[in-house]
C-alpha positions as CSV (number, residue, x, y, z in Angstrom):
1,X,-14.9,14.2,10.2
2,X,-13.9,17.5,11.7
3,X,-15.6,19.8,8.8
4,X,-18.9,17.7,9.4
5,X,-21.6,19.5,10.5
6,X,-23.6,16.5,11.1
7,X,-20.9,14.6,13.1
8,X,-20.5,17.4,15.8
9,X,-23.7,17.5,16.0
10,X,-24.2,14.1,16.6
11,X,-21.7,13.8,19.1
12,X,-22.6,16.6,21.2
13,X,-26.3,15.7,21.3
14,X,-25.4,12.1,22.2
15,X,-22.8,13.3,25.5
16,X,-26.1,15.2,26.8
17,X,-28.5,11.8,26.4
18,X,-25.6,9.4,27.4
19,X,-25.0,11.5,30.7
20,X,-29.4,11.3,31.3
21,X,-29.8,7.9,30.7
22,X,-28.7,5.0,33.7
23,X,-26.0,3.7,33.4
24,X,-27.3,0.2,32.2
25,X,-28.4,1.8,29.1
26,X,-25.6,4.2,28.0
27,X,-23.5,1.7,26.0
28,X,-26.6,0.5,23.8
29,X,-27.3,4.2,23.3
30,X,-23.8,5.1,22.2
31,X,-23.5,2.0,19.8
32,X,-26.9,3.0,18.2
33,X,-26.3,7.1,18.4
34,X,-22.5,6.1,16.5
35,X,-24.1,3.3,14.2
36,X,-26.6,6.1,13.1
37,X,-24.3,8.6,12.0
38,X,-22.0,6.0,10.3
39,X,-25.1,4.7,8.1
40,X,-26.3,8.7,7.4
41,X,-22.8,8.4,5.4
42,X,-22.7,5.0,3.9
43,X,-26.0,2.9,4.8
44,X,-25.1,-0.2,2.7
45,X,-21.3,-0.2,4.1
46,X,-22.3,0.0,7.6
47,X,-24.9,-2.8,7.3
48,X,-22.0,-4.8,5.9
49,X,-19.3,-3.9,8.8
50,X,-22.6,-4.4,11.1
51,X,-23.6,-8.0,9.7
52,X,-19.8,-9.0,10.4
53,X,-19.4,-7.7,13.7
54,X,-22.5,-9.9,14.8
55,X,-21.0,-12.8,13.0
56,X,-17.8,-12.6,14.9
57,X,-19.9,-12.2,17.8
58,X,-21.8,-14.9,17.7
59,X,-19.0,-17.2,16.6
60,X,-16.4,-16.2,19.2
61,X,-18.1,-19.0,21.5
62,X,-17.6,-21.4,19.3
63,X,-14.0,-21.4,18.9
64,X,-12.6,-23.6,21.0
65,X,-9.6,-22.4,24.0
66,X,-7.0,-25.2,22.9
67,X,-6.1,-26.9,20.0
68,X,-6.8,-26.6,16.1
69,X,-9.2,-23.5,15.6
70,X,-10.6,-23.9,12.1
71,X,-12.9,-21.7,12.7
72,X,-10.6,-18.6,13.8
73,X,-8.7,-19.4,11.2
74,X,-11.6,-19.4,8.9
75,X,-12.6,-16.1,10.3
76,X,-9.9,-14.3,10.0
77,X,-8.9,-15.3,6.7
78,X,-12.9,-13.6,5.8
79,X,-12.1,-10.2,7.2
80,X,-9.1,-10.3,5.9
81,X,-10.2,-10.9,2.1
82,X,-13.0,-8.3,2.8
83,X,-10.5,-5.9,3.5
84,X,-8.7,-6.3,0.6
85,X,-11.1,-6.6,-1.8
86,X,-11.8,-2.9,-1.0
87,X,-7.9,-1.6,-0.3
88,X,-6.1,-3.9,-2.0
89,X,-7.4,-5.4,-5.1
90,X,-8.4,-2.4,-7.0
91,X,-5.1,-0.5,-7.5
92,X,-3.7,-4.1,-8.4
93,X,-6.4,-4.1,-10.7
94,X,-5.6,-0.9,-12.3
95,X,-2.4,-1.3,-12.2
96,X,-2.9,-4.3,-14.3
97,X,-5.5,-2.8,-17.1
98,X,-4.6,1.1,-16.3
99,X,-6.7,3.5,-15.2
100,X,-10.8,2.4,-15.0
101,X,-13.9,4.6,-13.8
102,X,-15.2,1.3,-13.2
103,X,-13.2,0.7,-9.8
104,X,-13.7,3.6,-8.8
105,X,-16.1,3.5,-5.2
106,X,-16.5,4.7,-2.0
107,X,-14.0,2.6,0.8
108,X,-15.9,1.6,3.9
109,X,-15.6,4.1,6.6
110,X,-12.4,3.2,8.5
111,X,-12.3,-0.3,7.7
112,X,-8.9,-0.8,8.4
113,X,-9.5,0.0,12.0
114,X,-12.5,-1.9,12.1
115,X,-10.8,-4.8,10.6
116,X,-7.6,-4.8,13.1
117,X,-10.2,-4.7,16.3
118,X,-12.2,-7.2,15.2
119,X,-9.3,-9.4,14.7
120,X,-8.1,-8.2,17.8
121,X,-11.5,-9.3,19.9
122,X,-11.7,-12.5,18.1
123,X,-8.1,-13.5,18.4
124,X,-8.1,-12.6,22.2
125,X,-11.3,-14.3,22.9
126,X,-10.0,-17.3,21.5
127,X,-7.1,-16.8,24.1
128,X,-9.6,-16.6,26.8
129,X,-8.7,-12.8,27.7
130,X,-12.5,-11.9,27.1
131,X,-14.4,-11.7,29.6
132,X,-17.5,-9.0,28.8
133,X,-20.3,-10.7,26.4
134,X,-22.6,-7.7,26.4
135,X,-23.4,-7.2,23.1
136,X,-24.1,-3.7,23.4
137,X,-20.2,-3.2,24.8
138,X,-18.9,-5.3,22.0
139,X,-20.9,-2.6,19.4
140,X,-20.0,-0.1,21.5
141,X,-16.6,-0.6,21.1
142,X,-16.5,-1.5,16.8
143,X,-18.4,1.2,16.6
144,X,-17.9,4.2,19.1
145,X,-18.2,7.2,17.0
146,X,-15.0,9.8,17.9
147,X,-12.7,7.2,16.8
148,X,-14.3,5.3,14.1
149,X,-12.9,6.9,11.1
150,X,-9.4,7.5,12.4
151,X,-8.3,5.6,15.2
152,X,-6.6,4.8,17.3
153,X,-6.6,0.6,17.1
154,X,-8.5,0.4,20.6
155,X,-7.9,-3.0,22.6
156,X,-11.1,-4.6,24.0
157,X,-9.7,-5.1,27.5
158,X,-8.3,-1.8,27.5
159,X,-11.8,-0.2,26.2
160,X,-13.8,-2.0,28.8
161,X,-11.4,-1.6,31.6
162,X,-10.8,2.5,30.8
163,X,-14.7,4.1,31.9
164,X,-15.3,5.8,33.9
165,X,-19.0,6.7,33.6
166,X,-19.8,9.1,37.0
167,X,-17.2,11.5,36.8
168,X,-19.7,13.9,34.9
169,X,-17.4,17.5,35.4
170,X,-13.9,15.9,35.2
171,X,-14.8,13.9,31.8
172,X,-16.6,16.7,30.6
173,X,-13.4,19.4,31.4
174,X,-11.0,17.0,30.3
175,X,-12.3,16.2,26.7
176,X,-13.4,19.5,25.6
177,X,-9.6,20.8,26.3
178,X,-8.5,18.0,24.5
179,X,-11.0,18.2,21.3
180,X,-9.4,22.4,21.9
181,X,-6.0,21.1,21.2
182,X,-7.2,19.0,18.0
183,X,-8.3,21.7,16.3
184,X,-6.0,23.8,17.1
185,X,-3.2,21.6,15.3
186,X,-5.8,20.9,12.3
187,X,-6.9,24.4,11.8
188,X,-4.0,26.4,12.6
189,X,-0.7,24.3,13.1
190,X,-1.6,21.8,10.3
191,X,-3.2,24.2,7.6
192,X,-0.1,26.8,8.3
193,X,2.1,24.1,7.6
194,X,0.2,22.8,4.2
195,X,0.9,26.4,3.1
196,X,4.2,26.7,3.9
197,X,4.5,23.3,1.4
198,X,2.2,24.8,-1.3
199,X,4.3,27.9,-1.4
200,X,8.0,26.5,-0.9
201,X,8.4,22.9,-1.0
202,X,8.7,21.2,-4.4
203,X,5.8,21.2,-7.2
204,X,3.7,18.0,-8.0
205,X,2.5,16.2,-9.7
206,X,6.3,16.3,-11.4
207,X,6.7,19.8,-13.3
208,X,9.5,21.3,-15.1
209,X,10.0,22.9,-11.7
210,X,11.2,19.8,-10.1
211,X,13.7,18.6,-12.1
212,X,15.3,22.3,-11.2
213,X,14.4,21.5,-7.6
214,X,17.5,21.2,-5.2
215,X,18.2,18.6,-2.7
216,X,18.0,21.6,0.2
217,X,14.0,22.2,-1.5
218,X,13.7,18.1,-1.3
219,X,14.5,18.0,2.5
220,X,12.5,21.2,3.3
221,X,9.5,19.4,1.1
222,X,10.1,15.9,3.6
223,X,10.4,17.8,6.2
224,X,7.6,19.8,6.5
225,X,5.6,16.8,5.0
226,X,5.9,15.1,7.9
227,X,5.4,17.4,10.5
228,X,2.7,18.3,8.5
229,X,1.5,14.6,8.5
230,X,2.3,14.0,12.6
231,X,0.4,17.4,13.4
232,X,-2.5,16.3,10.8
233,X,-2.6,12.9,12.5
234,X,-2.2,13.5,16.0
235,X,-5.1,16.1,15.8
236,X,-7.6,13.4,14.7
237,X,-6.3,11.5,17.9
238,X,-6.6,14.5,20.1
239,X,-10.1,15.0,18.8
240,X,-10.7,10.9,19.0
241,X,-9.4,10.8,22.8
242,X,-11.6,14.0,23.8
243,X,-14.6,12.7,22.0
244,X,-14.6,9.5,24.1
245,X,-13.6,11.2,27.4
246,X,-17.2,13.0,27.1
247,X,-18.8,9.4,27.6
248,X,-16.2,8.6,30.4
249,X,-14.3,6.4,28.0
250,X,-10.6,6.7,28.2
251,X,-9.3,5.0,25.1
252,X,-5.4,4.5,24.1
253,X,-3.0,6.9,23.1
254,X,-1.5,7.3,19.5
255,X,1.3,9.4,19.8
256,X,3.9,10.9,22.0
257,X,6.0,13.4,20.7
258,X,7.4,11.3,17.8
259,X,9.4,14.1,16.5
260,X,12.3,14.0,19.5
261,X,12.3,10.2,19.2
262,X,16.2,9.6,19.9
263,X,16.4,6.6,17.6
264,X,14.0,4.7,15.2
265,X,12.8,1.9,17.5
266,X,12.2,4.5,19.8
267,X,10.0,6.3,17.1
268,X,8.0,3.4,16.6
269,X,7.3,3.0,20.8
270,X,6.0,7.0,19.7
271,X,4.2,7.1,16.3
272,X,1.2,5.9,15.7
273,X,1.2,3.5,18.9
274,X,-1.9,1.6,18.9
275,X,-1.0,0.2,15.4
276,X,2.9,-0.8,16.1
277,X,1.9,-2.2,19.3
278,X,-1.0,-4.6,17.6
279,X,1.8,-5.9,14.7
280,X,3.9,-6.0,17.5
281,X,1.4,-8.9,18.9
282,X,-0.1,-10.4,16.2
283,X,2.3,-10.0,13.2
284,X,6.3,-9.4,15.1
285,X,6.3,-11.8,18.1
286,X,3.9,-14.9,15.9
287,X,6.5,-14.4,13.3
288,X,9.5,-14.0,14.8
289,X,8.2,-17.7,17.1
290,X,7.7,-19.6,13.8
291,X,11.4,-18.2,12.1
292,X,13.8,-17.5,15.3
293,X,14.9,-14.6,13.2
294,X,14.4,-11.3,14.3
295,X,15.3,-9.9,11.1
296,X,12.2,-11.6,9.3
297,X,9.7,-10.5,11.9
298,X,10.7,-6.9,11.4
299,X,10.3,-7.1,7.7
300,X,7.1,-8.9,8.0
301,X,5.5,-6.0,10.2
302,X,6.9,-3.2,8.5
303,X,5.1,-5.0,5.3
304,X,1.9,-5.2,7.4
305,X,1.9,-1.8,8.5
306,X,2.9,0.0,4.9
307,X,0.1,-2.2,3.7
308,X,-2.5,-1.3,6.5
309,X,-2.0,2.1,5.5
310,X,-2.9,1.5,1.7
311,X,-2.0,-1.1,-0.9
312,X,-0.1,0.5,-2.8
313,X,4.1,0.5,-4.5
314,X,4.8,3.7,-2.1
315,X,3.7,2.4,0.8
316,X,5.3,-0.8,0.6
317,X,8.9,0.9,-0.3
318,X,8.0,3.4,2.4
319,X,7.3,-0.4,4.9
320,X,10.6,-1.6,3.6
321,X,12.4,1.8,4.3
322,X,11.7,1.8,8.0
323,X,12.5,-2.5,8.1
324,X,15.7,-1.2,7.0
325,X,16.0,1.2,9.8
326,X,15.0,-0.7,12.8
327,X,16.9,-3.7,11.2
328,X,20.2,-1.5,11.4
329,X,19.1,-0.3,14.9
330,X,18.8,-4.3,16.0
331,X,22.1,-4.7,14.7
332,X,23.6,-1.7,16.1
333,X,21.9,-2.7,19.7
334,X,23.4,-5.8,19.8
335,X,26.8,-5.0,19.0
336,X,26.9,-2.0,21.9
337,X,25.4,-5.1,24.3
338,X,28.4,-7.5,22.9
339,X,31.0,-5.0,23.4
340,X,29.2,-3.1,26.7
341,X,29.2,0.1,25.4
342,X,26.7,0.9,28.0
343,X,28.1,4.7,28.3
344,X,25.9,5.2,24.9
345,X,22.8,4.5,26.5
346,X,23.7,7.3,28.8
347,X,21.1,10.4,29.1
348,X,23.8,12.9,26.6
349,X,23.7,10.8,24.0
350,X,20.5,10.1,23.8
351,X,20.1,13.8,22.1
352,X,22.9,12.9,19.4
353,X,20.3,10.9,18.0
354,X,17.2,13.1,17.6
355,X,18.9,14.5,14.5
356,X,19.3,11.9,12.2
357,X,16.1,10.1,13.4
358,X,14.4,12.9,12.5
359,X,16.0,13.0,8.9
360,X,15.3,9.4,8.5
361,X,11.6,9.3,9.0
362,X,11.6,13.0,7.1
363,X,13.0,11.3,4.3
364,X,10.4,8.2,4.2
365,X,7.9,10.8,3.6
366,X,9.5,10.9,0.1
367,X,7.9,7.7,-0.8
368,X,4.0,8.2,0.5
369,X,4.0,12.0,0.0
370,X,3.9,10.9,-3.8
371,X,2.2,8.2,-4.0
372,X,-0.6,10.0,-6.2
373,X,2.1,10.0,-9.2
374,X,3.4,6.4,-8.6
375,X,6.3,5.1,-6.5
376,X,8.5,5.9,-9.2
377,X,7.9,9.4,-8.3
378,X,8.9,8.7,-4.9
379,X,11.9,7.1,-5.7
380,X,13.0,10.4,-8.0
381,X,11.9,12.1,-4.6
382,X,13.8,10.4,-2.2
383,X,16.9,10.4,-4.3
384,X,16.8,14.1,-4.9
385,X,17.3,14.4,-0.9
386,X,20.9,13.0,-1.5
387,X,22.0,15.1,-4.7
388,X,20.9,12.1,-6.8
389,X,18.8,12.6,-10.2
């Protein structure tokens, strides 16, 4: 997105019509100026992730506010299935029968996204928390270009309710500083970084040199993986947020410092936010009302969100890693409650436990950082860290 010529093109032409036109006809321009650049990269795609947003458009009336909802159910079990027939079933595939050119195609732009906000409008229509049927907002929002491709997971309430459409000078002031700090952290902070691993951290695809490679290089490796990862990330979200403050949108925030997180559940109120907080309401809290186990719910969302990411052995173990960690950090929390160890929560402490936070999401990296070579690699990586192997 960032080195396309076409897409900043795009944009910036489309903030100089959206700010001409009245303000009855800016959402239908956006959704057809975003739509446009999305099919100039995959026509036959967007026609596809077009076709179902009118379905689920159309059909949202039809669901019915209490009671058995066959047709939500239906609905979402579709999206679902479409998603993973793209993301999912072809590494299981070639997993299966090895390696095959055949299975080899283009994944729809940002269809995972896509797929969580249309879930996301049809589930909370079907609550009765919609209350905008414009059609043009609803493709407006699937749609809006900045943040197509990567994030964050926008909320249709909050979309609607976060415009402001007249303050031309402030909205204009306000993105372009932020788009500034995007590409600062892509093309300087990010790329500086990706050096720094190509000329110090440990060689891969698996060499001779990193079965020589020390457990200091394997945490230096992690380590600058994930910064490099949270600065990577965070820029696209800079550059997403800025985009859509140029059309007076305000969307949600993805990140807040996530590297001085003083423990892990407090890393996941940090990192990628938009995504935790939607398995947070449609995968923790559902879960955790059917089991009564909190323990269940966590492992069921961690699941979700390693396999929202990609569907693959590393990002699953990598799921399972942090279920582990903010299933310790439950456990921990309620025996400082039983026992009122409420000096802990104190301010002082808090810091004792940026350290090994840090470490422990640095050393989940080990997992997704090789997934190219398998999740066995991973698991050579990630024992490595602790003189292991």
């Amino acid at each position: 997105m960032i080195n396309s010529e076409s897409f900043w093109a795009v944009l910036l032409a489309s903030v100089l019509v959206y700010w001409l036109l009245p303000l009855r006809l800016r959402c239908g321009f956006l959704a057809f100026a975003s739509l446009g650049w999305i099919a100039s990269q995959q026509a036959v795609h967007t026609c596809a992730l077009l076709a179902w947003s009118l379905l689920f458009f159309y059909a949202a009336p039809k669901i019915p506010r209490r009671g058995p909802a066959p047709l939500l159910t239906l609905l979402v079990l579709a999206i679902v299935a479409y998603l993973a027939a793209f993301k999912y079933v072809p590494p299981i595939v070639q997993a299966i029968l090895g390696d095959s050119e055949a299975l080899v195609f283009a994944l729809p732009l940002g269809i995972s996204y896509f797929t969580f906000k249309l879930l996301d409008y049809i589930i909370e229509y079907s609550h009765g928390h919609v209350q905008d049927r414009s059609l043009s907002s609803f493709l407006c929002y699937m749609f809006l270009l900045p943040m197509f491709t990567a994030g964050p997971i926008e909320r249709y309430e909050h979309f609607l309710a976060h415009q402001t459409p007249r303050d031309l000078r402030g909205n204009l002031i306000s993105g372009f500083t932020r788009i500034t700090y995007g590409l600062i952290k892509k093309l300087v902070l990010a790329e500086l970084l990706a050096d720094l691993i190509v000329r110090h951290g440990i060689p891969s695809p698996f060499t001779a040199g990193f079965e020589s490679a020390s457990a200091a290089q394997a945490w230096l490796y992690c380590i600058v993986t994930y910064l490099f990862v949270y600065l990577d990330f965070s820029a696209y979200t800079d550059i997403a947020v800025g985009g859509s403050r140029l059309f007076g949108i305000r969307i949600m925030e993805n990140f807040r410092w996530p590297v001085l997180a003083h423990n892990i559940g407090n890393f996941w109120k940090r990192w990628h936010i938009s995504l935790s907080g939607w398995c947070q309401s449609y995968i923790y809290l559902p879960c955790l009302a059917v089991t009564r186990n909190a323990y269940v719910a966590v492992l069921a969302t961690f699941l979700t969100i390693g396999l929202w990411h990609a569907g693959t052995l590393s990002y699953v173990f990598w799921g399972l890693y942090h279920a582990f960690g903010v299933a310790v950090f439950y456990k921990w929390t309620l025996i400082k409650r039983r026992r009122r160890w409420n000096f802990l929560d104190g301010g002082g402490w808090r810091f004792v436990g940026v350290a090994p936070t840090f470490l422990f999401v640095a050393s989940s990296f080990a997992f997704t950082s090789m997934q190219d070579e398998g999740a066995r690699a991973g698991w050579l990586l990630w024992c490595k860290l602790w003189g292991v192997g």
